[in-house]
C-alpha positions in Angstrom: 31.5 5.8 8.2 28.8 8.6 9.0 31.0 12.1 9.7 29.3 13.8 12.8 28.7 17.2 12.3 28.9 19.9 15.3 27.3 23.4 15.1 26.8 25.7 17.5 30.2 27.6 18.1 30.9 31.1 19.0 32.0 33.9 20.8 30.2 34.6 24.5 31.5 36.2 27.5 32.5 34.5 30.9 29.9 33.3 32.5 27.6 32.8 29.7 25.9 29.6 28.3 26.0 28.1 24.5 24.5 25.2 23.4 26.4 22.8 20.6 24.8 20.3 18.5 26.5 17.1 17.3 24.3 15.7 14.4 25.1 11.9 14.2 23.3 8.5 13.4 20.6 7.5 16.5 22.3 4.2 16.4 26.0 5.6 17.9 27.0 7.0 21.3 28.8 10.5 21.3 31.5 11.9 22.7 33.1 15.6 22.7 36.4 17.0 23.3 38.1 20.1 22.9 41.5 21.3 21.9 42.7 24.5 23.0 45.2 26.2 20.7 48.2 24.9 21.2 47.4 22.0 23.6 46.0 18.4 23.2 42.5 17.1 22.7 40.8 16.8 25.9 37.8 14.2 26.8 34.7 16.6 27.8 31.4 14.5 28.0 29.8 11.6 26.4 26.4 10.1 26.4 25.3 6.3 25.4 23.7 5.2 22.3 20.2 5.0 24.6 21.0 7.9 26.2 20.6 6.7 29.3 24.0 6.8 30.3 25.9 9.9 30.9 29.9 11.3 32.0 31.6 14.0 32.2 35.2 15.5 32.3 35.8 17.0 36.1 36.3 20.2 34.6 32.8 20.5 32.9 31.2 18.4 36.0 28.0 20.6 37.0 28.2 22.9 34.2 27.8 20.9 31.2 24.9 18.7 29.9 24.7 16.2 27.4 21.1 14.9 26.2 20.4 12.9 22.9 17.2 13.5 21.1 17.1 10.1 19.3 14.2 11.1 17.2 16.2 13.4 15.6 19.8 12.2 15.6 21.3 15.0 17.7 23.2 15.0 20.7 23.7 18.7 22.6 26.1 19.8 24.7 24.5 22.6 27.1 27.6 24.9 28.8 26.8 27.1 31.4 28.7 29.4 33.5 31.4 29.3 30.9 35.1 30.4 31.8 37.7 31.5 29.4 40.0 28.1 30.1 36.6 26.5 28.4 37.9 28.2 24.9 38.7 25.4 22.4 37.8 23.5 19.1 34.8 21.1 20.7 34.6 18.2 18.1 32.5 15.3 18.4 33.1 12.0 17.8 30.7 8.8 17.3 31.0 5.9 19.9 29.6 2.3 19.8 29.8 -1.1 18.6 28.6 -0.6 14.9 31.2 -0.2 12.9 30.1 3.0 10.9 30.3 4.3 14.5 33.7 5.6 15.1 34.3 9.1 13.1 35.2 12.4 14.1 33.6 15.8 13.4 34.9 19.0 11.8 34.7 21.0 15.2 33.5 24.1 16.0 35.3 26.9 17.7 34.2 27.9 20.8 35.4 31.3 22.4 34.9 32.6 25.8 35.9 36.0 26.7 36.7 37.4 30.1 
């Protein structure tokens, strides 16, 4: 398996955007989540292995995007109009039907002030 690797993380203030990249094969889907401290992993957004085909959470709905550049074997995850319940560990995760396709990421912290 091919470990996905996220960059991106930081520290902004509430309603500011941040960009995170997931760099994974162009043959695998991708898929983030967060953890907040102390809570589960959460499902966030995910895009196909085409790229064609898009979801999100209903708590990101409207202010997150995901996009894969297949050329280059990254997937972003655009936030905007962050809030501090957004704060969390966003890892990614491949998707698909290959089997190298199903690994996690180291994540990358994400913090959102008031």
């Amino acid at each position: 398996q091919v470990r996905p690797v996220e960059s991106g993380g930081g520290l902004v203030q509430a309603g500011e955007s941040l960009t995170l990249v997931c760099t994974a094969p162009g043959f695998c889907g991708v898929a983030w989540y967060r953890q907040p401290q102390g809570k589960q992993r959460e499902y966030v957004s995910s895009v196909s292995v085409d790229g064609d085909t898009t979801t999100y959470s209903d708590s990101v709905k409207g202010r997150f995007t995901i996009t894969k550049d297949k050329s280059k074997g990254a997937v972003y995850l655009r936030m905007t109009s962050l809030k501090p319940d957004d704060t969390a560990v966003y890892y990614c995760k491949t998707t698909g039907a290959a089997r190298t396709c199903d690994a996690w990421g180291q994540g990358t912290q994400v913090t959102v002030s008031p």
